[in-house]
N, C-alpha and C positions, 0 to 999 in steps of 0.2 A: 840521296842517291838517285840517279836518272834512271826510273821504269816507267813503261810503257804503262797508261791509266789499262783497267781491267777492262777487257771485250764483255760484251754485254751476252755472250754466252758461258763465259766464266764466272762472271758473277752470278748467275742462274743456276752454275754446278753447285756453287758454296752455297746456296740456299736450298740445297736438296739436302741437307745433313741435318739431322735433328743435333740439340745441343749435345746430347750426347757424348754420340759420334766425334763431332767437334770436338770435346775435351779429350776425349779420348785419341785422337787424331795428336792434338798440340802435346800431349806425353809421350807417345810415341816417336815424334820429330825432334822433341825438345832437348833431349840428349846429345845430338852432335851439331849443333849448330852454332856458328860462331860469328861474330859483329865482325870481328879480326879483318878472316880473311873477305869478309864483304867491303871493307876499308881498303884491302890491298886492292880489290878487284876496280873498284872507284877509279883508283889512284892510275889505274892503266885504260880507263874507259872504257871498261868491259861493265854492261848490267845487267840486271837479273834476268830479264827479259832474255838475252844473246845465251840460257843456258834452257831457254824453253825449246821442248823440241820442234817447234815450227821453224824456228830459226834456221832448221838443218836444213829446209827446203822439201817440196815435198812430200813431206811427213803424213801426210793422210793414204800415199799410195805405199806407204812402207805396209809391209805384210802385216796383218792386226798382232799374230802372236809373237812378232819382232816387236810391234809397237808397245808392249805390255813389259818387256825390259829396260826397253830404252826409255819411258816414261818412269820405271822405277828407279833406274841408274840416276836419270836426270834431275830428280826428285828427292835424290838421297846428295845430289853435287847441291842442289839448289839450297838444302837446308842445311848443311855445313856453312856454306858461302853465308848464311843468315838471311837467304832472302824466302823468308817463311809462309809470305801468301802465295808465290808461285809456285811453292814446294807440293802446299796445300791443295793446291789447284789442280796439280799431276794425281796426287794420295787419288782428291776424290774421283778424281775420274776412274783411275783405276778400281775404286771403291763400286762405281757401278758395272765395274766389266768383270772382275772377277768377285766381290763380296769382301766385306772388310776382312773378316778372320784371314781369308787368304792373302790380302790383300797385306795385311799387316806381317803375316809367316813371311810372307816374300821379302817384304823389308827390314824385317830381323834378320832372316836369313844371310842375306848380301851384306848387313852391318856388321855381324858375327863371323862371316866369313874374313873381312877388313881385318876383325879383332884381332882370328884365332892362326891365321894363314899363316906358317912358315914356308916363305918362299924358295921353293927348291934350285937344285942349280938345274938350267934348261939341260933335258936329253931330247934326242933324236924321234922317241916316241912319244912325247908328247907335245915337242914341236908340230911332229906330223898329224897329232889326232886335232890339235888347234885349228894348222892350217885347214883341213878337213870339214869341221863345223865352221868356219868359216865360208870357204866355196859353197858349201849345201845352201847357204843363205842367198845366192848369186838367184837374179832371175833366169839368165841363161847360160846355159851349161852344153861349151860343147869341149869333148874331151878327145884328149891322145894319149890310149891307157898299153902297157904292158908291165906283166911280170907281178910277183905277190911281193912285199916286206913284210918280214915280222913286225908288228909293236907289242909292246908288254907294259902292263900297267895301265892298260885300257880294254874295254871291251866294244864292240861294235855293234849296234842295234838297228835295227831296222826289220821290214819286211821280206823273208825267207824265201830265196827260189826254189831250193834244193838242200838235202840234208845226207850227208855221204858221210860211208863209218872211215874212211882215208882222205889224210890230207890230200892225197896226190888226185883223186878223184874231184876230189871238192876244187881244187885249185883249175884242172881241166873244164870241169863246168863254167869256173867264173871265166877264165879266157872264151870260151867258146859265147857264153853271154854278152862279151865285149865293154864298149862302153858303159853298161847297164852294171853291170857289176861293182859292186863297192870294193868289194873283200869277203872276207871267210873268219867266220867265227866259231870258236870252238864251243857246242851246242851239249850241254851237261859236260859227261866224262870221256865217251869214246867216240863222239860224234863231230861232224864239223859241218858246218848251216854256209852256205851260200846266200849273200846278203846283196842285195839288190839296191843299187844306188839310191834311188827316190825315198827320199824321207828317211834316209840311215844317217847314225850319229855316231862319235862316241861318248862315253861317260867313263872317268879315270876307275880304280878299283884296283884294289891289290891284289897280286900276282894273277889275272887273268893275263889271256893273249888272244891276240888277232893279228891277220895280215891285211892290209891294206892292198888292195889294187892301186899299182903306181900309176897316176893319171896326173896330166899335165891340160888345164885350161887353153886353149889356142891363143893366141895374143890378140887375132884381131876380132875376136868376142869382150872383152875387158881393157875395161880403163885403169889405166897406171899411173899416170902423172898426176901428183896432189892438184896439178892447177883442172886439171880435167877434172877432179871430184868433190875437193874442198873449193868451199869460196873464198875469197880471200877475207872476207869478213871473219868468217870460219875458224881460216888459219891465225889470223892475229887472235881470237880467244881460243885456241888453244895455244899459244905461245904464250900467255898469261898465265893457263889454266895447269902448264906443268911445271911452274916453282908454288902451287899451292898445296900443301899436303891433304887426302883423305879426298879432298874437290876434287882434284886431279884424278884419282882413281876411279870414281863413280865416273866421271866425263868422259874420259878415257875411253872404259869399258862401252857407254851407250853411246858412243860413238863409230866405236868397232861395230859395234851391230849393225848399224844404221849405215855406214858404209860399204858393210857386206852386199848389205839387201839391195845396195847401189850398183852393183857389180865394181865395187873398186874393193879387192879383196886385198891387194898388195899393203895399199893405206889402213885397211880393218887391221891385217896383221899388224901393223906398226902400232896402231893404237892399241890393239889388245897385249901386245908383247907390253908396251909401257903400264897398262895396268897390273902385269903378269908381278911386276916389282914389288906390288903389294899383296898381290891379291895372291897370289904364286899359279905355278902353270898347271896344277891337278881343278883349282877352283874358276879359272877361264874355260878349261876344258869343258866343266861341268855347267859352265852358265853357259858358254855358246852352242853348248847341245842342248841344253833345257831352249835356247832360242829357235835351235833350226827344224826341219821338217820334219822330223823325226817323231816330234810331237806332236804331234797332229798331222798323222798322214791320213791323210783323205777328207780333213776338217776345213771346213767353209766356215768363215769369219761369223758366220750367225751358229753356225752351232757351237755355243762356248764351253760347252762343258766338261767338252774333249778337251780343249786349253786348258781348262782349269784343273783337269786330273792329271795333265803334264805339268802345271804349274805346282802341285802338290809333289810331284814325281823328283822334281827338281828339289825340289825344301826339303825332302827325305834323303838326301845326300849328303844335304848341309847339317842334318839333324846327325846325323852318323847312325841312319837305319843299313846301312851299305851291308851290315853281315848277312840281312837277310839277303837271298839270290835277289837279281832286278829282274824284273819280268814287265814285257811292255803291257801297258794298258791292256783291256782285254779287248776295245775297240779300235787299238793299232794293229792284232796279230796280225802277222802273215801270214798267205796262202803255201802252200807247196805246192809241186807240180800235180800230186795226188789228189788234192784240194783238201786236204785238212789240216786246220789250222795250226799253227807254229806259234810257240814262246820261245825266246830265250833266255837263256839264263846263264848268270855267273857258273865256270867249273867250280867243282866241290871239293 
């Protein structure tokens, strides 16, 4: 099979790994990995190489904690496909950015999620919380917002501007805050949280609610056209990569990420919709808000350990901890206008 010989800094990753590690690395991988589809993939000119995330093109200016999915997705396609050193090569790196134990939850997680996912049929709320953690991932953001919708079945998180005991208060606030405004969340039982765009997500949950502030991207901030955002290198392995089963999904997915963060959100949705068929639209939801700023608002690429409690944050989802209320990090809360700090949390 045609790969690229190893860069002489990759080969220097895999000699950071005690043997250990290593064995333990190749059991954790060696479960879905398959010669098969690395055969089909041959047979179309696609190589291991074309599923490493450098390929996508500027990969180094993708946000670090976007970088840490899409090296996992990439990494869980690579080793389906059976091509196991460059699987490997993602693992470790990841192994130094967040530590194995997480590093491994993460990748059970997202396998498990594959396993366990019945895919729902699409509604209107969670179409909308998708496209949502989507745009959040956009570098620039300029918006034309009015008006609240309900959605159900998700909650919205982010940092608090205001917390008002009537919808109808709460909903005035976020108009009067404008663009800035995400939506309004309802805050314990009698309470409703004004949620401030930067760095709000959501994450699915049963019978919560929230309203979204209906906000529309401008056109001429965003690129639309596949030819504007994919390459065409690009597009020909994905035209491969969706008659492959389980490859296709992980690729899929870290691909939507990595086009988010491109500002081509139109093409993220398309790819993230096509993983949504495995993966279903409650577990997209949940990985593209574990990806976006949400998780790490106010966190700078070197302080990692704010990503890594959102990377735990994430795997408690998939673990099914969801009964207990979610309450952001305690280095995400919000300020209120008061200035005292805000959590929120699922109603009860």
């Amino acid at each position: 099979m045609p790969t690229a010989p190893p860069r002489e800094n990759d080969a220097e990753t895999h000699q950071l790994t005690s043997d250990s590690s290593q064995a333990h690395l190749h059991t954790l991988l060696s479960s879905i990995s398959s010669k098969s589809l690395q055969f089909q993939m041959q047979k179309k000119g696609v190589s291991c190489q074309d599923l490493m995330p450098e390929a996508l093109g500027d990969f180094a200016n993708v946000p670090w904690k976007s970088q840490i999915l899409i090296r996992a997705s990439l990494a869980l396609a690579l080793q389906s496909a059976g091509c196991n050193w460059h699987a490997e090569t993602l693992v470790l790196h990841l192994y130094k950015d967040l530590g194995q134990a997480d590093t491994d939850a993460l990748l059970f997680t997202m396998v498990e999620a594959l396993g366990s996912a019945k895919p729902p049929g699409k509604n209107s709320s969670s179409a909308a919380a998708l496209q949502f953690n989507l745009d959040q991932l956009a570098p620039t953001q300029t918006w034309h917002c009015r008006g609240l919708t309900q959605v159900n079945g998700v909650l919205l998180h982010g940092q608090g501007h205001s917390t008002h005991r009537g919808f109808l208060a709460a909903s005035v606030a976020c108009h009067h805050l404008g663009d800035s405004c995400a939506g309004v969340s309802v805050n314990g039982t009698s309470s409703f949280q004004v949620v401030e765009r930067n760095g709000s997500y959501f994450l699915p949950h049963h019978g919560a609610r929230s309203w979204l502030h209906q906000c529309h991207r401008l056109a001429r901030v965003q690129r639309s056209a596949p030819e504007d955002c994919a390459s065409e290198r690009e597009r020909q392995v994905h035209a491969v990569m969706e008659w492959l089963p389980v490859l296709s999904t992980f690729y899929n997915f870290g691909t939507s990420i990595y086009y988010a963060t491109q500002d081509c959100t139109d093409l993220a949705k398309d790819r993230a919709v096509e993983g949504a068929m495995d993966l279903g639209y409650d577990a997209l939801v949940a990985m593209t808000g574990g990806a976006g700023g949400g998780i790490a608002i106010g966190i700078s690429a070197a302080v990692k350990p704010g990503v890594k409690a959102g990377m735990r944050y994430l795997i408690d989802y998939f673990s099914q901890q969801q009964e207990e209320p979610y309450t952001i990090p305690s280095n995400h809360s919000g300020i209120s206008r008061k200035g005292k700090a805000t959590v929120m949390r699922h109603p009860t």
